[in-house]
N, C-alpha and C positions, 0 to 999 in steps of 0.2 A: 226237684222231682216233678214229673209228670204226670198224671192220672189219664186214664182214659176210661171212657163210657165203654160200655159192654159191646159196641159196636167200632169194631175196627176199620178207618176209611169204609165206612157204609157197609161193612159186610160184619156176619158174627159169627162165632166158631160153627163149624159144621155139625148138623142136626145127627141125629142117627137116623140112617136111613130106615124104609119102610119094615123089611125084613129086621132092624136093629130097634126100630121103637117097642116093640112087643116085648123085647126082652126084659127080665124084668132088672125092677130101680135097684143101684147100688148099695147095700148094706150101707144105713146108718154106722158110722163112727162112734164108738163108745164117747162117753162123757168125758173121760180123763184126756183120750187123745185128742178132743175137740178142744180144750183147753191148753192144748200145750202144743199146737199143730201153729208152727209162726207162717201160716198162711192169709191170702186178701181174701175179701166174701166172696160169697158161694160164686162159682163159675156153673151155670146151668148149662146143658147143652140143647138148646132149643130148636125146633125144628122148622127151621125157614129154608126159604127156594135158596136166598143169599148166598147158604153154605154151602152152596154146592163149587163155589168160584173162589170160597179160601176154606181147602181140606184143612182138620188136624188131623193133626199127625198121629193120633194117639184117641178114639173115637169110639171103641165101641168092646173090646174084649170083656165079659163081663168077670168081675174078681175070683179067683177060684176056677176059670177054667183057661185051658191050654189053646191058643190058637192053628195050634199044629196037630192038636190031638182027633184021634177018629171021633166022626160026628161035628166038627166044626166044618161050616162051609166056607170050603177053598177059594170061592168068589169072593166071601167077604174080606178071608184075609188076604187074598189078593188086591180088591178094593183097597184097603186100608194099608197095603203099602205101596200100592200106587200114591195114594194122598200121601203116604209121607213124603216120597220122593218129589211130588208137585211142589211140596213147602218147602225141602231143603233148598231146590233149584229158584223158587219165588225169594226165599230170604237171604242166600247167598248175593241173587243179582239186587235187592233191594241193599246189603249193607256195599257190596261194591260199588254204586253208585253216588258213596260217601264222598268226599275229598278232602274234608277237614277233620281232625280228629271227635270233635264235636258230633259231625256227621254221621261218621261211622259207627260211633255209640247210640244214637238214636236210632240208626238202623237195625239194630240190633236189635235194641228193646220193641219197637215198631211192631218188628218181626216176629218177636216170641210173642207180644202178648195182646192179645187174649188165646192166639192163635195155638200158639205150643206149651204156654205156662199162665197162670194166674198173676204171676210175678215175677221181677228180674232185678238183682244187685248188682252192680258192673262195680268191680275191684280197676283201679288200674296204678303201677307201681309209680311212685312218687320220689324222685322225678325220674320223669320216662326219660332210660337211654337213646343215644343218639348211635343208629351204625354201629359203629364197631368201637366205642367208648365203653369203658368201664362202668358199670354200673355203683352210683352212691352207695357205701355203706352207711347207716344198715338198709336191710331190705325191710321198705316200709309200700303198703297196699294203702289208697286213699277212692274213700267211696266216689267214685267219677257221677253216676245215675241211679237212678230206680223209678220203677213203671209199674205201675198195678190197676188191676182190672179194678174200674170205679161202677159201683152200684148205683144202679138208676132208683127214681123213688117210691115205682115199686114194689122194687126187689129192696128196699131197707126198711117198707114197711112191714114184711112179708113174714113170717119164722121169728124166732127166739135170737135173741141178741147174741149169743154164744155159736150158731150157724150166720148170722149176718157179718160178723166180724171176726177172723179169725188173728190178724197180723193190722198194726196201725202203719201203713208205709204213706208218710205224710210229705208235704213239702219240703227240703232239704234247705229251702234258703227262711222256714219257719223256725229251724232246729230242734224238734222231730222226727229224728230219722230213726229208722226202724233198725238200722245196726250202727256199728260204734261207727265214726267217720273216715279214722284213721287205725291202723292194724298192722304194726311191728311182726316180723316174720322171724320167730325162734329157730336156730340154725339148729337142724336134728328133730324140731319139733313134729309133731302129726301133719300141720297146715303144713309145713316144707316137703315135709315127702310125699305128699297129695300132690304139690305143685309142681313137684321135680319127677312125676310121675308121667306128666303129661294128659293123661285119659280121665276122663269124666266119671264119677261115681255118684252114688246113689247116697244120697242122706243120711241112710239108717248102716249105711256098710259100716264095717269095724274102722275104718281109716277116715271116715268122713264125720261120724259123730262124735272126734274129738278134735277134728279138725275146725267143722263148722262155728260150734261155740268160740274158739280162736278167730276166726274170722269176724262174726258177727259183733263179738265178746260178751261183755258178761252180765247177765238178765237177761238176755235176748231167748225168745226160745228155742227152741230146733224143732223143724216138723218129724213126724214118726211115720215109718212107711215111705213106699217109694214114691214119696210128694216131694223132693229136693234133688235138685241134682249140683254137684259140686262140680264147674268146668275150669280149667286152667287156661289161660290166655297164654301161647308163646307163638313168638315172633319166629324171629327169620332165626336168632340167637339163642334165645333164653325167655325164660318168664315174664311179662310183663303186666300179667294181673290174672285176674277168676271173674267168672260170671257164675250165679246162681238163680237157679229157676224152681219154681214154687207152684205146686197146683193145691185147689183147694177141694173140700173133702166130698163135695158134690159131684166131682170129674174124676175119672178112670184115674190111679196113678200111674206114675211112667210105666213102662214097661224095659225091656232090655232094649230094645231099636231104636227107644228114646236118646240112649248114652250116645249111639251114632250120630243121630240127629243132633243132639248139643255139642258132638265134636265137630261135626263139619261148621256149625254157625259158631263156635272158638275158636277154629283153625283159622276160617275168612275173616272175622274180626279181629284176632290177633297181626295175621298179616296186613289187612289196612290199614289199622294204627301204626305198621312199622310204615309203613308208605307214607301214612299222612306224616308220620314224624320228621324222616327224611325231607319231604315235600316242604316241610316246613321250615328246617333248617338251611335247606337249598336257598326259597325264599326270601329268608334272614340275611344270608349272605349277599345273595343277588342285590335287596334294599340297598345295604352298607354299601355294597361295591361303587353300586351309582349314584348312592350321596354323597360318598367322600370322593367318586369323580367329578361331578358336579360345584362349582364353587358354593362355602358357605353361605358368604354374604358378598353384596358387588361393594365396590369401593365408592367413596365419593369425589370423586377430582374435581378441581374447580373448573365452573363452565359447563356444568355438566350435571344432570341426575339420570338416575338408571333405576330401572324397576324389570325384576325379571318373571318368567314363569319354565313351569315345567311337568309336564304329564306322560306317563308312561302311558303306550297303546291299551290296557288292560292292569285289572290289579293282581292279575294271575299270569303278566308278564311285565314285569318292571323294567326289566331290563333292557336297554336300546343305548343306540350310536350317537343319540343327539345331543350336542352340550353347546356351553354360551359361554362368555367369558367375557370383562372390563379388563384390564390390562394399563393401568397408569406408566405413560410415558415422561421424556423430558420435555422442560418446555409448558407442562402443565397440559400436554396432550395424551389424549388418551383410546387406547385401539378397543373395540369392537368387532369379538368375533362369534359367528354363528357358525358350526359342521352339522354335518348329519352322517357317520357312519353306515354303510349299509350290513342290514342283518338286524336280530332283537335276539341277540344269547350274548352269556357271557364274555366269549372271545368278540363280538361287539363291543361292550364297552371295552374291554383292555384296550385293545386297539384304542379308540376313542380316547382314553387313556393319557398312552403313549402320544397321539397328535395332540393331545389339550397342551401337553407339557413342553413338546418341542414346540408348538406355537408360544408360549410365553418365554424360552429361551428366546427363542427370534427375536420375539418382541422388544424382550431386554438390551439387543445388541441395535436395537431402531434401526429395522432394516424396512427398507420399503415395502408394500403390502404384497408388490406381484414377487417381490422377492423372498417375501417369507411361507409365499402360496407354492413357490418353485421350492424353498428346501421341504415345504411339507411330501410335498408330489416324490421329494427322492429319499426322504424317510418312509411312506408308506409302500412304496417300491421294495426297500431293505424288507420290509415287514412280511411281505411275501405279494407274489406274483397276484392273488385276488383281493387283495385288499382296497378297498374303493372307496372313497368318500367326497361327498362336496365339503364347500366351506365358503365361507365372505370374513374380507377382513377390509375393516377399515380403521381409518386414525382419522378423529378429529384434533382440531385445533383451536381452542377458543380465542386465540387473540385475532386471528388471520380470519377465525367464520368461513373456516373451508372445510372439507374432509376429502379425503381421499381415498376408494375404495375400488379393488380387485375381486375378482369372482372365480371360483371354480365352480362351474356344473351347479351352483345353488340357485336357488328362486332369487328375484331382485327386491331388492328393499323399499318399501312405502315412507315418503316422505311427508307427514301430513303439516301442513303449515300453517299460520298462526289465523289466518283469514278461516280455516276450514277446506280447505284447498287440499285432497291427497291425490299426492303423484308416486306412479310409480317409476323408479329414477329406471334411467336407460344403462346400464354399465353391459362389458362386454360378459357374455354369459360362463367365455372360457370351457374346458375341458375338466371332468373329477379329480380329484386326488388320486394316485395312483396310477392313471393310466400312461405317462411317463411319455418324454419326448416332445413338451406342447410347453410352447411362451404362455407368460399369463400377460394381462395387461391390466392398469390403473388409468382411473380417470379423476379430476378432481373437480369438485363440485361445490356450489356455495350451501351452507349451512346456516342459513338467518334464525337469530336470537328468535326466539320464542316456537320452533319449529321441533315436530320431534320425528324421529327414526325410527322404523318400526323395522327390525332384523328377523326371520323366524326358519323354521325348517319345513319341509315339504307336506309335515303331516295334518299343518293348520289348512291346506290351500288343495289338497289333493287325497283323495277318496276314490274308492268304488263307485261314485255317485256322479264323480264332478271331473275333469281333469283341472291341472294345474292353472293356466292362465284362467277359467273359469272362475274358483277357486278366490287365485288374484284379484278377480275384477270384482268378487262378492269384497270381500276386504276390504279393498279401497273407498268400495261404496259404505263401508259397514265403519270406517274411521271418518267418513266426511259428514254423515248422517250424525255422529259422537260428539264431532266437532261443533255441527251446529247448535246443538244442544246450550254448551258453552257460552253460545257467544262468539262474534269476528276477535273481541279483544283479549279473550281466554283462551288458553289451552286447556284441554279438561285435562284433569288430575291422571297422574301417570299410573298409579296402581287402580284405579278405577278403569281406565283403556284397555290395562290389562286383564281384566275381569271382561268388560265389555266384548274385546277380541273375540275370546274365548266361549262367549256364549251364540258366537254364532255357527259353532259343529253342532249339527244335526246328530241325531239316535246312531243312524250308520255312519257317521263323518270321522270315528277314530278310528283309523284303519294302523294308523302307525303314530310313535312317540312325538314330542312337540317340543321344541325349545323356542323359547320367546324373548327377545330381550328390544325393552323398550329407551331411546336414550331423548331426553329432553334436554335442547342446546341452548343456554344460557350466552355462553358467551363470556369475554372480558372486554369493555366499553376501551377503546385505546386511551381513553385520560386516564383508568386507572392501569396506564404501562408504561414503562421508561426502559431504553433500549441503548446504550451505548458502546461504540468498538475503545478498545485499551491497547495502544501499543505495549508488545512488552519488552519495557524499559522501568529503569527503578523507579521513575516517576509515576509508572501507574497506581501503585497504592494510594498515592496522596490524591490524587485525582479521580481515583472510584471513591473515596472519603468524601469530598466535597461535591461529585453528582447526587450520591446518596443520601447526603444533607438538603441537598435544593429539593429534592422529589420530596423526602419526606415532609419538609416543611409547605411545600403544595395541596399534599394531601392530610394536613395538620395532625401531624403522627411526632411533631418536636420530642416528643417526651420518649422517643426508642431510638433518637439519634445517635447517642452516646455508642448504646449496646450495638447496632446496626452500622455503625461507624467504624467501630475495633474489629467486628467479624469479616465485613466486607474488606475490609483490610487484610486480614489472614487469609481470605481463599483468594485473594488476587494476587497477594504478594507467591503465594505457592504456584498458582497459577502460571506469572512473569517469568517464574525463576525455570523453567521448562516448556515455555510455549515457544516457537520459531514462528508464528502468525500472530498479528492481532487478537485480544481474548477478546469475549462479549463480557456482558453485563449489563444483566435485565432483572427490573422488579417489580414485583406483580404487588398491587392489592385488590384483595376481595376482602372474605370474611378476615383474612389475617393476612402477614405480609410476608411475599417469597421474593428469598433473592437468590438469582443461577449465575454463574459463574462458568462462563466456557472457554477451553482453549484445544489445541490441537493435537496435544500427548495423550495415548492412551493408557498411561499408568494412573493408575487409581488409587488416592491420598488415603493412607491406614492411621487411624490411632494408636500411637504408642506413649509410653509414658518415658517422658524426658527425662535422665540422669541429671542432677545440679551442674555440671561442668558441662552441658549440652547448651551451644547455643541457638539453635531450633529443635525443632518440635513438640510447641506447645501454644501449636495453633486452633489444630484441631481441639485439644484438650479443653479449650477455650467453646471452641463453637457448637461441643459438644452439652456443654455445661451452662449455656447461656440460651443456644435457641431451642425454639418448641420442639423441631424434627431439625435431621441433618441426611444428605449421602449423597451417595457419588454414583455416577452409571455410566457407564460405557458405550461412547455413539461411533456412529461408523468411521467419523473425521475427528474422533479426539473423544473428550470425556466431556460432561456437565457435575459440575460439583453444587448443592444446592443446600439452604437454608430454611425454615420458618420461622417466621414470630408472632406469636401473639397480639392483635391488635386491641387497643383502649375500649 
């Protein structure tokens, strides 16, 4: 809950004016009604220049006479409903400028108080329907706010404790609250036909002073006299909550023009809570859509660490074209690819999407980079005539310390190397995604151990501010300056780079989304790799057995001979029995030990389970149940079937 001092944003309710001060003071409130009136302290109406710049709405009729009636002056009540109509239009545009549901409840209370009421309860249904969903049964109203006019000190040394305090509306997170929290809505009850009534009534009406106490619930008082007004909140559908306003016994009570005025500030707060709601589950969506496009987590392949990032243009627009992606190949190589969709709505990411996925089919079938840049160009073509995107796709190699990478229309990638040295590599720039009809071209380049890659999209290097190669050139300067930090003999730490990158966008520098993906090249040192061709003849089996025993006993790993000995033997014998060219066989140690198996058939080895009177297939059954990881993948000249084990 809220309080506010008797002064609203610097101003306090409007004075009576000159001709209204003379008139005389409001008739005291009996004793009984001052006791049982669930109103906040006295609201005086004091006569400052201030109020002239926030009218109430409700200011000067004195009780017992008619503002319409002969002998009332026509100016005053013309005056006085001018000021109303100033307030409606001030507190309509003040709750409109809400955007979160949070918002547009504050505006509200803002709005009324001190200005139109002493007090406000904002009901809202729990939990708020979405659109065109069903609303939860039962219908249950849960106190959302409450705002009351706080007495300055005064005005609380001032009068009898019985006029200083009428209603306790205390803090809500004290637990305190001046009505119940929560409020079941009995189908048929008084509160239900109030609410399915639509229109605003007055406290003391027959429909509202059995209604009220249901709302409030029970001990709560109820004010007497037209000091409460009962407003139903509906949306674009249906009910979605009540607001209640409260004056206290020092202030004119409502009047009938009142019930107008509290419907138009119901009608505009009901409708923005359906917008903020909406707006919100839009939101929710949009989030989900571009995390679960975005990869979880990157893989680790040997030779290699990756560290990624990713920032949306805004948090009131998440959603964008730009994604990254790790992509483990054979061979223990692995592609790197950065796009940038153009556009920031939904049908950007789908799209985006749809290209994340066919680039990892590609990738799967190891096709070279300009060649997976050419099937993307004739998939986004399919997708439609304005579909446009850049992209970089590269593959490294940790045995060979080369990479190889293709470009469409993307910014070129920064090489920072081990010395503190960044380059920006030369590759050819190529044409976008989509625009159809254009070669792409690869270039291959050496990638020395302890170097890393810095991939990103257009939105880190190009602003409002800056163009692109500008951009660039801050960059490069902004990873060598990193670098020295380090050390010539260190590379600084990959997620820390990534932090660093990023804090060189300026206030106005996100104009659009970011994808980052940093890769630090390790490498595989050639002594820990053994590379051998196998004629296929029956003698290869035995012969990948005893190269597999010399390496291991090189790299003193004797003790996984055995188990490495029998496996290598079943994917080579499978291997023999369908190759027409020489197979390979090569085995990696790093942190554990890989051994690949290639030959030139495209048919890809399935686990099945061998019947007793089968005399194969129960090779796999074997390699499945012996090494750490096992599979098989499909290259463009045949297949790699591959192992791991666990090292000592």
């Amino acid at each position: 809950m809220t309080e506010h001092p008797t002064s609203h944003e610097g101003r306090q309710p409007l004075a009576a004016r000159p001709q209204e001060r003379a008139r005389p003071r409001q008739q005291e409130a009996p004793p009984g009604a001052a006791a049982t009136a669930a109103i906040p302290g006295p609201s005086r109406v004091p006569g400052t220049a201030a109020n002239a710049a926030n009218p109430v709405p409700n200011s000067a009729p004195v009780p017992g006479t008619d503002p319409a009636a002969p002998g009332t002056d026509p100016q005053a009540v013309s005056r006085r409903e001018g000021d109303r109509l100033r307030f409606v239009g001030a507190a309509t545009r003040r709750i409109a400028r809400g955007i979160d549901l949070d918002e547009i409840v504050l505006g509200l209370c803002r709005a009324s108080v001190p200005t139109f009421s002493d007090a406000i309860l904002v009901y809202l249904r729990d939990p708020l329907p979405v659109g065109d969903e069903r609303p939860v049964s039962p219908f249950v109203l849960r106190l959302r706010r409450t705002d009351r006019l706080r007495l300055t000190d005064e005005e609380s040394d001032s009068g009898p404790e019985g006029e200083r305090l009428r209603l306790s509306v205390t803090d809500a997170q004290a637990g305190l609250l001046p009505a119940a929290d929560l409020c079941e809505i009995r189908a048929g009850g008084a509160l239900a036909e109030v609410l399915r009534g639509v229109r605003p009534v007055f406290g003391d009406s027959a429909a509202a002073r059995v209604a009220l106490p249901e709302l409030l619930g029970a001990g709560h008082a109820v004010p007497t006299g037209h000091r409460a007004i009962l407003a139903p909140l509906r949306g674009r559908r249906r009910v979605i909550g009540a607001a209640v306003f409260l004056r206290g016994t020092e202030r004119p009570p409502f009047e009938a023009n009142d019930l107008l005025v509290a419907a138009q500030l119901a009608t505009h707060t009901a409708l923005g809570i359906d917008k903020a709601v909406l707006y919100g589950r839009e939101a929710y969506i949009a989030d989900e859509l571009q995390r679960t496009m975005l990869p979880d987590s990157l893989p680790q392949p040997t030779g290699v660490r990756l560290a990624s990032r990713y920032l949306p243009a805004a948090e009131t627009a998440r959603v964008g074209g730009d994604w990254y992606d790790a992509i483990p190949l054979p061979g223990s190589r692995v592609a790197l690819v950065v796009g940038d969709v153009m556009g920031h709505s939904m049908t950007s990411a789908a799209i985006m999407g749809q290209l994340r996925t066919t680039a990892q089919t590609l990738a799967g079938l190891d096709l070279p980079p300009q060649e997976v840049l050419h099937h993307l160009d004739e998939q986004a073509q399919r997708l439609g005539s304005d579909r446009m995107a850049t992209c970089l796709y590269a593959v490294y190699d940790p045995v060979a310390h080369r990479i190889t990478i293709a470009n469409a229309g993307h910014p070129p990638p920064v090489l920072l190397h081990l010395g503190g040295r960044a380059e920006v590599l030369r590759v050819p720039p190529g044409a976008p995604i989509g625009v159809g009809g254009v070669d792409f071209e690869a270039v291959e380049l050496d990638a020395p151990a302890g170097a890393t890659l810095l991939l990103y999209t257009d939105g880190l290097v190009e602003s409002r501010m800056r163009d692109v190669w500008t951009g660039i050139e801050i960059l490069r300067e902004r990873l060598a300056a990193t670098a020295q930090l380090t050390g010539p003999d260190h590379s600084p730490p990959l997620e820390a780079l990534c932090d660093d990158v990023l804090d060189m966008l300026g206030p106005g520098d996100r104009d659009d989304d970011i994808a980052l993906l940093a890769a630090r090249f390790d490498g595989i040192a050639p002594s820990d790799v053994a590379y051998w061709y196998l004629e296929p003849e029956d003698a290869a089996p035995g012969r990948a057995r005893r190269l597999a025993r010399r390496a291991l006993g090189r790299w003193g790993l004797d003790d996984l001979s055995d188990e490495v000995e029998l496996l290598v033997s079943e994917v080579v014998t499978n291997a023999v029995r369908y190759a027409e060219r020489p197979v390979t066989l090569r085995l990696l140690r790093t942190d554990i030990l890989r051994c690949e198996v290639g030959d030139d058939s495209p048919q890809l080895p399935r686990q099945r389970r061998a019947r007793e009177t089968d005399e194969g297939g129960r090779g796999l059954f074997l390699v499945n149940r012996l090494a750490r990881r096992w599979g098989a993948t499909r290259l463009s000249t045949g297949k790699v079937v591959w192992f791991e084990m666990a090292t000592p």
